[in-house]
N, C-alpha and C positions, 0 to 999 in steps of 0.2 A: 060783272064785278070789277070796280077800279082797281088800277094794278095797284097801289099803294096796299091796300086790303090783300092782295094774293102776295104780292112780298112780304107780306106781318103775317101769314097764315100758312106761309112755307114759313114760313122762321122757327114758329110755335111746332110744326110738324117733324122740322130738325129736332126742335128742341124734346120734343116728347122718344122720337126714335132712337138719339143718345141716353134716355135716364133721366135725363138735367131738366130741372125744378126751377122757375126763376128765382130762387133763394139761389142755387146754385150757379148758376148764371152771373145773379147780383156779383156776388164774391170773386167770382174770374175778371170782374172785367170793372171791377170797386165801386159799385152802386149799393143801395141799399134795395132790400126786397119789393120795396113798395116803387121805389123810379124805378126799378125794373116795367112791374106790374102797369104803373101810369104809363109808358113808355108805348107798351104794348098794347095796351087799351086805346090812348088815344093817337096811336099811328104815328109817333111824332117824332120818330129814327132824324137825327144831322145824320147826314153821310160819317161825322166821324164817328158818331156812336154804332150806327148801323155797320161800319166796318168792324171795329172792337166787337162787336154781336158776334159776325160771322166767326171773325179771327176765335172765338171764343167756341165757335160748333164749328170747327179747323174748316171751314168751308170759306170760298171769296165770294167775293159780292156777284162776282160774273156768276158764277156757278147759281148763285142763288137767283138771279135771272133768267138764268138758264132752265131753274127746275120748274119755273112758270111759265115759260115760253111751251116746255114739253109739256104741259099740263098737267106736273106733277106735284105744282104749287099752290 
């Protein structure tokens, strides 16, 4: 699996273990529900969105690196 795909796929697995709905998501971080949704779908994180993401599931981008490196991502 490309790590791009296992960085969107920890993301979503945060995102499901906090509660948070990409409506929910959207709204933390001022997107709307659907550039959440495209975002997600087609892997397509800037670094400063993919931060705003993390800052948003209080987690840092290292950590999120981290949770795919341990195989947890």
């Amino acid at each position: 699996m490309d790590e791009t795909r296992q960085l969107v796929d920890a993301l979503k697995r945060c995102l499901k273990m906090r509660g948070l709905t990409y409506r929910s998501l959207a709204d933390r971080i001022g997107l709307s529900e659907a550039s959440v949704k495209r975002i997600f779908s087609e892997r397509s994180f800037t670094l400063r969105r993919l931060e705003q993401v993390c800052g948003a599931l209080d987690i840092s981008m290292a950590e999120l690196v981290r949770m795919v490196d341990r195989g947890n991502g």
